[in-house]
C-alpha positions as CSV (number, residue, x, y, z in Angstrom):
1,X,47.0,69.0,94.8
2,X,47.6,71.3,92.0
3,X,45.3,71.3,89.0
4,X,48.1,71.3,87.2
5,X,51.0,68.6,87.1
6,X,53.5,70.9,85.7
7,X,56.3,70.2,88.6
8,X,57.5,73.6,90.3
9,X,60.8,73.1,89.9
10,X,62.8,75.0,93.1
11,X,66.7,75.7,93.0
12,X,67.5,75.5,96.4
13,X,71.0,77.5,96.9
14,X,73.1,79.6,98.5
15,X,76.9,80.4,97.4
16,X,78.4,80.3,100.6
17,X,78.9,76.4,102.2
18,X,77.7,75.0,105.6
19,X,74.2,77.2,105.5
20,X,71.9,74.0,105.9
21,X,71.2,74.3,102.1
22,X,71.5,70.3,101.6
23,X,69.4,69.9,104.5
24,X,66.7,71.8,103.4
25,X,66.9,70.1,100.7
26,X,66.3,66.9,102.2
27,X,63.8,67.6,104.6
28,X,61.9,70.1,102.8
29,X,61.3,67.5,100.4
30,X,60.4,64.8,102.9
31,X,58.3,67.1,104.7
32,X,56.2,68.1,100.9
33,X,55.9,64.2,100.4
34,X,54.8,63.8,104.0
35,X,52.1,66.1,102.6
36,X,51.1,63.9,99.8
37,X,52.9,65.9,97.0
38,X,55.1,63.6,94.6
39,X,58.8,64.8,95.2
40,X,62.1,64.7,93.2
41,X,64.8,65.8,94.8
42,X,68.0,66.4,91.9
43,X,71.5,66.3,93.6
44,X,73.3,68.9,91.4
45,X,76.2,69.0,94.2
46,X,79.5,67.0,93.3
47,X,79.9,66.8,96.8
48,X,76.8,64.6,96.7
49,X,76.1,65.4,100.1
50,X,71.8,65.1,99.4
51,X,72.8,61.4,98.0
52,X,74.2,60.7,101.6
53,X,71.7,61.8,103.5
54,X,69.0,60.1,101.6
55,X,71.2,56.6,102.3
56,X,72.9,56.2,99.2
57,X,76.2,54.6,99.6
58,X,78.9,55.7,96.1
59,X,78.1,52.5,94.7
60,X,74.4,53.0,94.7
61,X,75.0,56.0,92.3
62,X,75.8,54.7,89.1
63,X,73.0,55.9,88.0
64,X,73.2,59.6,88.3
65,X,72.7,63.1,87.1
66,X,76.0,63.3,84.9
67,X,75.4,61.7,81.9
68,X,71.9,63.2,81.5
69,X,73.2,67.4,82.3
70,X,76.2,66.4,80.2
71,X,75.6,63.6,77.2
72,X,71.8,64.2,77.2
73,X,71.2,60.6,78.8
74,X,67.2,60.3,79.5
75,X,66.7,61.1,83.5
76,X,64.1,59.0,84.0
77,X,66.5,56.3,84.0
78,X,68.4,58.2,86.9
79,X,65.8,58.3,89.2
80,X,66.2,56.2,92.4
81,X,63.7,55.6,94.9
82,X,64.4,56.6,98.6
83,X,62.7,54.9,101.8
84,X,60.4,58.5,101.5
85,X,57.3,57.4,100.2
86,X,56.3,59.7,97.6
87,X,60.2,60.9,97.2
88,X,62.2,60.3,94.5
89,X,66.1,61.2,94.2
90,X,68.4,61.8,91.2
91,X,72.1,61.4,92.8
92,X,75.1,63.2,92.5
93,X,78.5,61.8,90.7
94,X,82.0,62.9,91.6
95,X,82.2,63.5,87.5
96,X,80.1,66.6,88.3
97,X,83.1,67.8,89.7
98,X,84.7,68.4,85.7
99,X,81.2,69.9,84.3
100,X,82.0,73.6,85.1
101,X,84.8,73.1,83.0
102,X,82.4,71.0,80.2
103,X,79.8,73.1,80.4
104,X,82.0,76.4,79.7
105,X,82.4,75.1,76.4
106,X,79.5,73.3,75.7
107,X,76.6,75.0,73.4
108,X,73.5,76.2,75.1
109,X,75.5,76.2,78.6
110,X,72.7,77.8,80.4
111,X,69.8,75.8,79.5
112,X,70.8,71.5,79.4
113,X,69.3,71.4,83.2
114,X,66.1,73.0,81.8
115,X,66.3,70.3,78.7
116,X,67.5,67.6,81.2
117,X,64.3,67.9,83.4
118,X,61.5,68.4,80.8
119,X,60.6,64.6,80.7
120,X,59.8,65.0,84.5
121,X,57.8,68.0,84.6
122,X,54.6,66.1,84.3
123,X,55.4,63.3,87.0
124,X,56.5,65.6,90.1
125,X,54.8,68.0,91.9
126,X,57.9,69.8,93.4
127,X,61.4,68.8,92.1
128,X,64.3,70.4,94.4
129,X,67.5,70.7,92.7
130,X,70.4,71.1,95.8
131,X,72.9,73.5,94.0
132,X,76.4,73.5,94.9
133,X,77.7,76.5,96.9
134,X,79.1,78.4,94.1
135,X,77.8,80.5,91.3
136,X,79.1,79.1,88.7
137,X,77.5,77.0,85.7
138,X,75.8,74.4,87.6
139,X,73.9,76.7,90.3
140,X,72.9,79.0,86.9
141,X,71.8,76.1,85.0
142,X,69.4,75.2,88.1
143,X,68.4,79.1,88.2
144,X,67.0,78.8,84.4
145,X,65.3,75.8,85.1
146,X,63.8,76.8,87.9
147,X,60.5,78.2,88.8
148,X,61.8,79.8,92.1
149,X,64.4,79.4,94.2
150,X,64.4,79.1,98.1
151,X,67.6,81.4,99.9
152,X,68.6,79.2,103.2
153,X,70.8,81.9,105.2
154,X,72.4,81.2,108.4
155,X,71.7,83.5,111.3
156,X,75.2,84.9,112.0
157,X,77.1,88.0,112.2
158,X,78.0,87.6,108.0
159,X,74.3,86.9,106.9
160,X,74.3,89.5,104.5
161,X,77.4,89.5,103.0
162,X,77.2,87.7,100.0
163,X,73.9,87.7,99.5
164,X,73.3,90.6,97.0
165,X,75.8,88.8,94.9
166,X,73.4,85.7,94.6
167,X,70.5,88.7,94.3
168,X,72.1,90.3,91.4
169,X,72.7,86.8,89.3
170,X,69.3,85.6,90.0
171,X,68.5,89.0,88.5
172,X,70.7,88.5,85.9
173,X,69.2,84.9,84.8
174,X,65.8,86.5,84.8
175,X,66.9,88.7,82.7
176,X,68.8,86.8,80.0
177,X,67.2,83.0,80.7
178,X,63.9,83.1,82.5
179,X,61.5,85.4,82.7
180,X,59.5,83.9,85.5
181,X,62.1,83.0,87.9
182,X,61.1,84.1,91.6
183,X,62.9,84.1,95.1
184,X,59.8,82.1,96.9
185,X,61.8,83.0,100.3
186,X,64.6,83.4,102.6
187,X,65.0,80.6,105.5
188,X,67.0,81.4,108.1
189,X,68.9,78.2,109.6
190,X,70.8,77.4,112.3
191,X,68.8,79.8,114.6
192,X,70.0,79.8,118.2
193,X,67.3,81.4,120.3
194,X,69.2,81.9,123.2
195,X,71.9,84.0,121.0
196,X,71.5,87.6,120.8
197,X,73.0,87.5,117.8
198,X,70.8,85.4,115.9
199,X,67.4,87.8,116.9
200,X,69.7,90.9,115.7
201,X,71.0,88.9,112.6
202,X,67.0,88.5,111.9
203,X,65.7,91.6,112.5
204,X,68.4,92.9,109.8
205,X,67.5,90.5,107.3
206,X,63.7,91.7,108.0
207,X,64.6,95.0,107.9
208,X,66.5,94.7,105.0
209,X,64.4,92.4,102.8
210,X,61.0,92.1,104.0
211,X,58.3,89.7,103.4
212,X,60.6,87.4,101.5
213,X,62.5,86.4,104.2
214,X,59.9,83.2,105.9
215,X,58.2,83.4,109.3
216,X,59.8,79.6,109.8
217,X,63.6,79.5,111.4
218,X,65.7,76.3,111.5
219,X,66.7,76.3,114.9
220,X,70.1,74.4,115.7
221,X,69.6,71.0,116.9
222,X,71.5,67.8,117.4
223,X,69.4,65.4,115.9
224,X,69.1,67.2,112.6
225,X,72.9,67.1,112.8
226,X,72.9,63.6,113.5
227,X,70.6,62.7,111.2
228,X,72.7,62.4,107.7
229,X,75.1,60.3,109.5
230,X,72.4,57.5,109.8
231,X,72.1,58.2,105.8
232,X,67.9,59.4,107.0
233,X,66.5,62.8,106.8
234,X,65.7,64.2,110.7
235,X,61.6,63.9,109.7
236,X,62.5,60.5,109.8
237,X,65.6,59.8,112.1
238,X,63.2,61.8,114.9
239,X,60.2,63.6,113.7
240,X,59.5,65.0,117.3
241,X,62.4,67.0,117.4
242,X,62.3,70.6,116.7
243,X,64.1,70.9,113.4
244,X,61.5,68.4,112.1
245,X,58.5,70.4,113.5
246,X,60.1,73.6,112.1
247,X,60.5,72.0,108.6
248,X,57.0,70.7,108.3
249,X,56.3,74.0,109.6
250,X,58.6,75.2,106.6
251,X,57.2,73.3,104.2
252,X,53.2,74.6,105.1
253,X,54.4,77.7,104.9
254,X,56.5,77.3,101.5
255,X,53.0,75.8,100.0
256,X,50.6,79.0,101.3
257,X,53.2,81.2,99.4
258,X,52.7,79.0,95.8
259,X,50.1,81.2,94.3
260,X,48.3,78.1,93.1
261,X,49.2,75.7,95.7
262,X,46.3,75.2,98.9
263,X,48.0,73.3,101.8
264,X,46.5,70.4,103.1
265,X,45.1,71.1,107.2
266,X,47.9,68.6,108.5
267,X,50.4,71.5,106.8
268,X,48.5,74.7,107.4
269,X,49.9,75.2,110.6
């Protein structure tokens, strides 16, 4: 563990949909607590997809990340447990679904996730915050609050497109909002190996951005798909199957490149 408890708080994001963003979300986080690191995972989403797959039915959610973001409600009396020891979840609330719109008008726009978090910063070694896929005032909000954020990019022909758009507004925030903000990497998900596609998708990326992009891919498989259905993330619907290997994997690897963080043996690999 860190000598320090000050949480690194990771915005996890990608404007384009159907990346794996949510579930790297979820099992990146499962995989950290599986690594004895105290986890919060913050469903900024108003699909509230994260919620689901953690088990969390629309009536467990009445306590939520709305009222805090929006009416500066205390957090800690969002947080939910989840059947992930050492995991903690803040859900989603269809109300997020208006707070572009409040949060265009509202003072301080940019900064009420950074203000909303702060009471957690000392209780959480890693809190995830699973952005919606848009740029817009909730994915920048998680950007200044963040530490870092963590790029999951599908392994397809359009990889790239879009992605110096999200490169220029993290930019941007750093710029304006947070000085420190890093990209920690670049996953790529839904990695067919037997797809000729996906190896010259990679290289490109390589080519084209470097070390930033991770060693771990997120190959395609069933039971991570299946997995949200049953309201579990895959490490625990079937921890033998390669999408969990490749997220613990994931996560080991996420650790070595926290410049303060050592990975425990069971993750080093």
């Amino acid at each position: 563990m860190a000598d320090a408890q000050r949480a690194r708080v990771m915005a996890i994001a990608n404007q384009k949909g159907g990346v794996g963003k949510t579930t790297t979300a979820i099992n990146l986080g499962t995989a950290l607590a599986a690594c004895e690191r105290k986890v919060l995972v913050v469903d900024l989403d108003p699909q509230g997809n994260a919620s689901t797959g953690f088990g969390l039915t629309r009536g467990d959610r009445k306590r939520n990340i709305y009222k805090p973001l929006l009416q500066g409600a205390d957090i800690r009396e969002s947080v939910v447990s989840t059947e992930v020891p050492g995991l903690a979840l803040v859900p989603s609330s269809v109300d997020l679904a208006g707070a572009e719109v409040e949060l265009a008008g509202a003072e301080a726009r940019e900064t009420h996730l950074r203000e909303t978090l702060r009471p957690l910063l000392d209780q959480y070694d890693y809190i995830l915050v699973d952005c919606p896929p848009a740029l817009g005032f909730l994915t920048i909000n998680a950007f200044v609050a963040a530490t870092s954020v963590l790029v999951p990019l599908q392994a397809e022909f359009y990889a790239l497109e879009g992605l110096s758009h999200l490169m220029k507004t993290i930019e941007r925030v750093r710029r304006n909002f947070n000085k420190g903000l890093e990209i920690r990497g670049i996953v790529l998900t839904m990695y067919d190996k037997r797809n000729n596609l996906c190896d010259m998708v990679a290289n490109d990326v390589r080519d084209y951005l470097g070390d930033v992009v991770m060693e771990t891919v997120i190959p395609r498989n069933v039971r991570v798909s299946e997995a949200p259905s049953h309201g579990k993330p895959v490490i625990v619907y079937d921890m033998r199957c390669p999408g969990s290997k490749a997220y613990i994997k994931m996560a080991g690897e996420l650790m070595r490149r926290e410049p303060d963080e050592t990975p425990t043996p069971a993750m080093a690999g």
